[in-house]
C-alpha positions in Angstrom: 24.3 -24.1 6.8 20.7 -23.0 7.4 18.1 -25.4 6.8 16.1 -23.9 3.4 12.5 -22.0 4.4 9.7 -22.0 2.2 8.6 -19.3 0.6 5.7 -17.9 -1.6 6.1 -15.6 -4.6 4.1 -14.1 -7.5 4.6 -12.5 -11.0 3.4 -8.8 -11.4 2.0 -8.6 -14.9 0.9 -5.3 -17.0 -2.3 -6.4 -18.9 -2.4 -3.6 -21.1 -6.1 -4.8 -22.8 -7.5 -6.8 -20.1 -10.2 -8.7 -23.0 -7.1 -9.9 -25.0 -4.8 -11.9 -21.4 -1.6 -10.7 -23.3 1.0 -9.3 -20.8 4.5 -8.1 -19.7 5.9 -9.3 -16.8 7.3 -6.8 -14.6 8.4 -7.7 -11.2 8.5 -10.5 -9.0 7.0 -10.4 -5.3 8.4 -12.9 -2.6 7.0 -13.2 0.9 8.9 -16.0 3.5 7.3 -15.9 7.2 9.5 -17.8 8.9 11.8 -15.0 8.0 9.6 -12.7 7.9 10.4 -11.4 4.4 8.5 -9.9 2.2 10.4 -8.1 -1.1 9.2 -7.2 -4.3 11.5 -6.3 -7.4 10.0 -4.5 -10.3 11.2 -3.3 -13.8 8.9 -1.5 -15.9 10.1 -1.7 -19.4 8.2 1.5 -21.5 9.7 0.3 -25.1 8.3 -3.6 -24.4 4.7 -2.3 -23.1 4.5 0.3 -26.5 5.3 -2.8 -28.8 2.1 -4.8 -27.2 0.0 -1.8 -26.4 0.9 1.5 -28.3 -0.7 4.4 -27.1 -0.8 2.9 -23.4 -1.0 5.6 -20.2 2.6 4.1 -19.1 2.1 7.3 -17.0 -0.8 6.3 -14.8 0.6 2.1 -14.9 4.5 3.8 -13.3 2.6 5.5 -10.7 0.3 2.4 -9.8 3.3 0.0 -9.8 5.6 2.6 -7.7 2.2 2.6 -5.0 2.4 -1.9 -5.2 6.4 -1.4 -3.9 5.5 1.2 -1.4 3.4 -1.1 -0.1 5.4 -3.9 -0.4 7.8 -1.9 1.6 5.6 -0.9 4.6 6.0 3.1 3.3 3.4 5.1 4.4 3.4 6.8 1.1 1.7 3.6 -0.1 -1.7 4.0 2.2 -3.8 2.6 4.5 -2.5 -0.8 3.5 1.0 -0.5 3.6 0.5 -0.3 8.0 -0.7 -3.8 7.5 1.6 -6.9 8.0 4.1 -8.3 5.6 1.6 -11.7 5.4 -1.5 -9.1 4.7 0.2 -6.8 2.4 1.9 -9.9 0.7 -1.8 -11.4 0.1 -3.2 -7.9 -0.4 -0.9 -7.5 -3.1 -1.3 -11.0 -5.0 -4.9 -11.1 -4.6 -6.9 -11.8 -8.4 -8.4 -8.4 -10.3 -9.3 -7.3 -13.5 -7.1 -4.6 -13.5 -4.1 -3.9 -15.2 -1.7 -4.8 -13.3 -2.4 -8.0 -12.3 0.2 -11.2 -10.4 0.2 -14.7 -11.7 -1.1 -17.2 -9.2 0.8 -17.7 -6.0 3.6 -20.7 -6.6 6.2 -21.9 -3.4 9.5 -22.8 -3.0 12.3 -23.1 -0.9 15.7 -21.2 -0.3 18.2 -20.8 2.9 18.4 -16.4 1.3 14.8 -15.0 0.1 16.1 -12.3 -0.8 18.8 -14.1 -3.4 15.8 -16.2 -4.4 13.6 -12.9 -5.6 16.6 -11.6 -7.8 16.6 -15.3 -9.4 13.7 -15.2 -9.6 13.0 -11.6 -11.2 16.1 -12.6 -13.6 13.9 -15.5 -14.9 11.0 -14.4 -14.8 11.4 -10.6 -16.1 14.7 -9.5 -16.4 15.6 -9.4 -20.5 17.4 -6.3 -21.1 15.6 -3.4 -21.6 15.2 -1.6 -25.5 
């Protein structure tokens, strides 16, 4: 049995109205060096975002959230900073703004799979059924 690696991981949030903090979370990304991992799993729930935030470009927030998993991924489609490495795309990605899309702060853990740790982690942390 392997011995467990630690890993880093964030929440991806939609902040419809930056001024009021209220959210939905929508993905999970996960980033493990030693195994040089980095995965991001994303759902974006339309029905949960109008309920919070009707009237919302869901539009605009899709396209935004496909360009965070293209770079995640290392596509070119997702720019100049999708070239960079897995540990600068991971931080690139988690890094604060006031935008609104936004990732909770960076927490740590530790797992012998990272990639079975982001779908438990995406399960707990976003995955309610969509409407």
């Amino acid at each position: 049995m392997p011995a467990p690696l630690a890993f880093s991981y964030a929440v991806v949030r939609v902040v419809p109205r930056v001024e009021r903090e209220e959210f939905v979370n929508v993905g999970v990304i996960l980033f493990s060096a030693e195994r040089r991992f980095l995965g991001c799993r994303l759902r974006f729930d339309r029905a949960r975002l109008a309920a919070l935030a009707p009237g919302l470009d869901t539009t605009a927030l899709e396209c935004h959230l496909d360009a965070m998993r293209a770079v995640c991924e290392g596509d070119p489609s997702g720019g100049p900073i999708a070239a960079l490495s897995a540990s600068e795309r991971f931080h690139w990605m988690v890094a604060p703004r006031s935008a609104s899309i936004q990732t909770s702060p960076v927490h740590s853990g530790l797992t012998e799979d990272p990639a079975a740790a982001l779908e438990r982690l995406f399960e707990a942390q976003v995955a309610p059924p969509l409407s």
